[in-house]
C-alpha positions as CSV (number, residue, x, y, z in Angstrom):
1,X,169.9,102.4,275.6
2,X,172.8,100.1,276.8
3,X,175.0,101.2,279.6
4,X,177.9,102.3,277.2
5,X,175.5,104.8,275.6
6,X,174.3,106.0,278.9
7,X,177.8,106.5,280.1
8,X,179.0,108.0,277.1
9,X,175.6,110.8,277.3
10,X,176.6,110.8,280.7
11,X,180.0,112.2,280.0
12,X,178.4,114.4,277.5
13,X,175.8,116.0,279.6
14,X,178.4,116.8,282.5
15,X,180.6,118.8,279.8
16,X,177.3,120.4,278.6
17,X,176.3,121.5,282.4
18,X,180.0,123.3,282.5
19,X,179.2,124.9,279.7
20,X,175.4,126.3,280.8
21,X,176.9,127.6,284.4
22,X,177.5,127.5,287.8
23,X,174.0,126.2,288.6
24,X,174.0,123.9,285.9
25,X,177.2,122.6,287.0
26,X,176.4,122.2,290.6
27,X,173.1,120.8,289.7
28,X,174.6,117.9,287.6
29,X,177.6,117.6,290.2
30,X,175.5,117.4,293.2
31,X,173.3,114.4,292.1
32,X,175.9,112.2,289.9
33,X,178.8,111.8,292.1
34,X,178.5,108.9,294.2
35,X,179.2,109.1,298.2
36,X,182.4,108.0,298.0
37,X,184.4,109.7,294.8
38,X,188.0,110.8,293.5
39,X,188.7,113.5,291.2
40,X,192.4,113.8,289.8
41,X,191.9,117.4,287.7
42,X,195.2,119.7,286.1
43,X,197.6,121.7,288.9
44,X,197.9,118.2,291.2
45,X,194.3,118.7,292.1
46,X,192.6,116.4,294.3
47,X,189.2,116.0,295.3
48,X,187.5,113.5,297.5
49,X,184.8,115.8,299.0
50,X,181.3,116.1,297.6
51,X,181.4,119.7,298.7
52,X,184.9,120.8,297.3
53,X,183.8,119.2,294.4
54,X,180.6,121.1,294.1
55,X,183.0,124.3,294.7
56,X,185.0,123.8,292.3
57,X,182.2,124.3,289.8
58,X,181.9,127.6,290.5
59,X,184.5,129.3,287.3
60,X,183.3,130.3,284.0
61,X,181.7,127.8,281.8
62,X,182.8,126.5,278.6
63,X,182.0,128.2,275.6
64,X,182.1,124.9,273.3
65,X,183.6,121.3,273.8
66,X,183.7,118.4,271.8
67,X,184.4,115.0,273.2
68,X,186.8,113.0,271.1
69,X,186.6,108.9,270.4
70,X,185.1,108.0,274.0
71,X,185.1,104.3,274.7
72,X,183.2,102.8,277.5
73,X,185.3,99.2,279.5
74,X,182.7,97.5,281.2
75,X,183.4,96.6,284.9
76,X,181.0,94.1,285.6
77,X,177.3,94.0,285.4
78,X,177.5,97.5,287.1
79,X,180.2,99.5,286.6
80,X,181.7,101.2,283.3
81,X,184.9,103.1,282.5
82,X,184.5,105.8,280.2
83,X,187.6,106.8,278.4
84,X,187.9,109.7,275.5
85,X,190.1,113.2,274.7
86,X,187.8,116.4,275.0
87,X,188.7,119.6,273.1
88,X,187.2,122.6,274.9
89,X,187.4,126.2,274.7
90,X,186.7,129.5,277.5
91,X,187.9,132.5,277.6
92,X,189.7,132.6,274.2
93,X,192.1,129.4,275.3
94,X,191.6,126.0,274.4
95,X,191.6,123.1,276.9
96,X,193.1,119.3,275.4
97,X,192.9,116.7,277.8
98,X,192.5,112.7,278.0
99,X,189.3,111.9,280.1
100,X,188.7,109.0,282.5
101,X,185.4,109.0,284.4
102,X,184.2,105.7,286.2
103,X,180.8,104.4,287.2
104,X,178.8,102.0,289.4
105,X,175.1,101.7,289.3
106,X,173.4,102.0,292.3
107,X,169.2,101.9,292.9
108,X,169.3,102.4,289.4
109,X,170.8,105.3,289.1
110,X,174.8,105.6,287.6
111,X,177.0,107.6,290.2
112,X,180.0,109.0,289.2
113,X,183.2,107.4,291.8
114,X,186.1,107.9,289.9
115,X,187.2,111.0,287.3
116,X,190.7,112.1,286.1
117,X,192.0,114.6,283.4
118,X,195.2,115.0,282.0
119,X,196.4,117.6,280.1
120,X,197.6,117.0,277.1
């Protein structure tokens, strides 16, 4: 698999552990972010904490989500921007938002050191 596929199941799988629950989530969130990592989410939320991040996994999960054209810039020989819209749906409203997420590989392993959503 190339690293745009991996980023873009990457994506995929983190949208799929908000939708299992909250140990899903915070499984997949405590092992993908790197040590250093910015999260820009809806309401002028900022999050540069591992643990407020792992925290804020904690709501109700999404009952479906579908990730819309996602594109993947390379940044080097180890790094990858992963851009794409994502439809999603909980509790009986629906979620649009432009997506942002980027990577850097490190022993192997992509961590997670940059993620924005905007509402749209």
């Amino acid at each position: 698999m190339d690293a745009a596929a991996e980023l873009t199941a990457l994506e995929a799988d983190g949208w799929k552990a908000l939708s299992t629950d909250a140990t899903a989530a915070t499984g997949f969130y405590g092992r993908v972010p790197d040590d250093a990592v910015v999260m820009l989410l809806p309401g002028g939320m900022r999050l540069t904490d591992r643990d407020a991040i792992l925290k804020s996994m904690g709501g109700a999960p999404w009952t479906s989500f579908a990730l819309e054209d996602p594109h993947v810039v390379g940044l080097g020989a180890d790094g990858g921007l992963v851009v794409y819209g994502v439809v999603a749906e909980r509790e009986g409203a629906t979620y649009s938002a432009l997506v942002s997420s980027a990577y850097v590989r490190r022993d192997g392993a992509w961590r997670l050191v940059f993620h924005q959503q905007t509402p749209r």
